[in-house]
N, C-alpha and C positions, 0 to 999 in steps of 0.2 A: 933441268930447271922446270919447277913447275909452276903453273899459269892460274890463281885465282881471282874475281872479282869480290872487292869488298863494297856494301852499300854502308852509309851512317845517316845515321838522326842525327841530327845536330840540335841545340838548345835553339826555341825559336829565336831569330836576330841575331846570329853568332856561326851561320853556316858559312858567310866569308871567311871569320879568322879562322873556323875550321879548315876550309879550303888554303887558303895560307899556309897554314902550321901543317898538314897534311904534306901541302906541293913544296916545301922549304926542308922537310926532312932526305928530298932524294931517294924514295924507295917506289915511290908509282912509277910505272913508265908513262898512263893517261888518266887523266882526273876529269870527271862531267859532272856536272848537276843535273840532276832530274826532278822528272814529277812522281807521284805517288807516295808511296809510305814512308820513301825514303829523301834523304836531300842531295848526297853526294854517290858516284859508283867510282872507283878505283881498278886499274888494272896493275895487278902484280906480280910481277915475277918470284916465287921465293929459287932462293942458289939450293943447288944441288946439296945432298945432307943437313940440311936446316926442318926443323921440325917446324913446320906451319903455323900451328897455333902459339909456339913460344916466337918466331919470329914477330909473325904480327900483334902481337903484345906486345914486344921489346921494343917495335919501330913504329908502331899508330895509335895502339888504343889507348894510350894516355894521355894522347890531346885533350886538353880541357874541354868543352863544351860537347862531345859526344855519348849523345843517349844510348845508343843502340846501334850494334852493328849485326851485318850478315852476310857470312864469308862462303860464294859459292865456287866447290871445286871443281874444275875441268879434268877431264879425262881425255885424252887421243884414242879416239874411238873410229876413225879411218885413216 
């Protein structure tokens, strides 16, 4: 299984229902809001044989109100 964090822009005034529509689909394990460039960070698990970038396509980025995302990968590095 592996482990990446997604950030999104959301549309100003629409980062709630994003956070919503986000935490209603059941694919984060933890969802925050933050400061900076971004408004939301997600933590995700993709299942083992799932290719990453077509998962999180098929299960996030088509929420409505999201500008911008930024998918960082983890590596087990100890």
């Amino acid at each position: 299984m592996a482990l990446v964090f997604v950030q999104f822009r959301c549309i100003p005034g629409q980062t709630y229902e994003v956070a919503n529509a986000i935490w209603d689909r059941e694919v984060v394990s933890e969802l925050y809001s933050t400061s900076g460039d971004y408004d939301l960070i997600a933590k995700v698990y993709i299942p083992d044989g799932e290719d990453v970038g077509h998962y999180l396509s098929s299960k996030l980025f088509d929420i409505a109100g999201i500008v911008k995302t930024l998918t960082t990968m983890t590596y087990r590095a100890f």
